[in-house]
C-alpha positions, -999 to 999 in steps of 0.1 A, spaced: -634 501 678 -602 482 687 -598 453 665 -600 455 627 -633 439 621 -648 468 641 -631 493 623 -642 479 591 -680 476 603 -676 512 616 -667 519 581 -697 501 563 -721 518 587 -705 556 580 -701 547 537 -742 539 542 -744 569 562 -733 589 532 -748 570 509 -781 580 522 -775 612 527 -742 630 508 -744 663 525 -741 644 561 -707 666 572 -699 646 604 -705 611 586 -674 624 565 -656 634 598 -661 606 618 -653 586 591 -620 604 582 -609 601 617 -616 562 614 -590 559 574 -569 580 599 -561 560 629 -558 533 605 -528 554 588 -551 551 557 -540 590 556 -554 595 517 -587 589 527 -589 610 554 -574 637 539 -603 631 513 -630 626 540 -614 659 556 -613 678 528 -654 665 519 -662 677 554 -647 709 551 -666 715 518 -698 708 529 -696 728 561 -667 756 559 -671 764 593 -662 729 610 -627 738 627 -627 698 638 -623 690 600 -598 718 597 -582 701 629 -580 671 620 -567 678 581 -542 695 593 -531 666 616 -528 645 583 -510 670 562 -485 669 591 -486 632 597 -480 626 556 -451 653 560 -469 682 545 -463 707 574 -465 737 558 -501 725 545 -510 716 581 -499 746 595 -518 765 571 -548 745 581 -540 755 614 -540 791 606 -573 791 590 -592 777 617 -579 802 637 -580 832 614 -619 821 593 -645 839 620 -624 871 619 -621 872 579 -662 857 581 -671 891 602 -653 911 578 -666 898 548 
């Protein structure tokens, strides 16, 4: 996906993707990373944030959040993120 009209198609195909099926966690992911690389940073932090709801186990989406929170100036939001991913199977296996 290099020039714009193939980011855009990319697009179309992952909205349809989700419109089909809403619960379809790396359709959110994938299309995050897409709004991202096109420093459309909102919607990936949206997609991000949709991914991480419907599967709280996806350190990708946790990844790739923080990344934006970081990008958008958040930092202490992305390094947050970053702590979760690393700290969510120890506090899983002990709760």
């Amino acid at each position: 996906m290099q020039s714009g009209g193939n980011y855009d198609l990319g697009l179309y195909d992952f909205d349809m993707a989700i419109a089909l099926d809403a619960n379809m966690c790396d359709a959110y992911l994938i299309r995050g990373a897409v709004y991202f690389s096109q420093d459309n940073y909102e919607h990936a932090l949206a997609d991000f944030t949709e991914a991480i709801r419907l599967d709280p186990n996806n350190g990708k989406a946790y990844k790739n959040r923080a990344a934006t929170y970081i990008t958008l100036g958040e930092s202490s939001l992305g390094f947050l993120c970053t702590v979760w991913t690393k700290w969510r199977p120890l506090y899983a296996m002990n709760n």
